[in-house]
N, C-alpha and C positions, 0 to 999 in steps of 0.2 A: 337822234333820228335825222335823214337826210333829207336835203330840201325839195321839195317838193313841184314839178313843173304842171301847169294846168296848159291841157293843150284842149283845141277845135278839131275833131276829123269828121269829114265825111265816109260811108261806108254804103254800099249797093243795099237794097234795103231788104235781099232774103239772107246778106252776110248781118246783120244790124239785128234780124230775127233772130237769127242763130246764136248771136252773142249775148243777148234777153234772154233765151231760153235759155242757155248754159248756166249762165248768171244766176238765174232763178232756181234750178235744178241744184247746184252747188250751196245756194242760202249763201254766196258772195254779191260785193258790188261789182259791177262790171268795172272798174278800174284796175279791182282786184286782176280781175280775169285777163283782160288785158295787159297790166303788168306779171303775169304769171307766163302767157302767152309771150311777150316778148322777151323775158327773161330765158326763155327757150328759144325763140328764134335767134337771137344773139350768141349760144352757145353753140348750137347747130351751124350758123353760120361762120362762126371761128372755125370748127371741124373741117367745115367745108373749106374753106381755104388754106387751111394746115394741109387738107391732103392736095390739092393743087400743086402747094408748093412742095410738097415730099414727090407727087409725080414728075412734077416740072428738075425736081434736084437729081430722080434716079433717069430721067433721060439724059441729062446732060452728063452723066457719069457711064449711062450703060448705052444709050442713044434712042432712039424714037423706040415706041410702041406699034411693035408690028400688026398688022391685019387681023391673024388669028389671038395676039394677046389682044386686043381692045374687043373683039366679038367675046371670049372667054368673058373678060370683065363685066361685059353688059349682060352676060347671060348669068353671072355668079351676082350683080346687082338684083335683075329680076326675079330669082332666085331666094334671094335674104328679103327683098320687099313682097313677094308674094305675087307678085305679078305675074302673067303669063303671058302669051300669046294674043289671047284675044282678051283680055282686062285690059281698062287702060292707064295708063302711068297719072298720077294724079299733078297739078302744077300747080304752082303758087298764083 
């Protein structure tokens, strides 16, 4: 097994709610849940900067991303996320 770090966080206290109730809803401990939660953000944020650099690599090979390709993209994002018009984009 690997070793293990005990850390201090503070958290807003209707995000602290929500992490009790999940906790308790799953029959985990919330360390659990927090280490499941960043075991996903950690992967998601490799993705996220793999395509960065696969964008950043076919610019420099095919050249900028023109006006109507970035609006395509954004509307083919909102699209696969479910978003619309008037929804709104959720942020971290």
């Amino acid at each position: 097994m690997s070793e293990k770090a005990k850390l201090s966080i503070s958290l807003e206290g209707e995000l602290g709610a929500r992490l009790r109730a999940v906790a308790a809803q799953r029959q985990e401990q919330i360390s659990t849940v927090v280490t499941h939660a960043l075991v996903d953000y950690f992967a998601n944020e490799e993705r996220r900067l793999d395509g960065l650099a696969a964008m950043a690599e076919y610019q420099r090979e095919h050249g900028a991303f023109t006006t109507e390709e970035r609006r395509a993209a954004s509307e083919r994002v909102d699209e696969l996320m479910g978003w619309t018009a008037t929804s709104e984009r959720q942020s971290a």
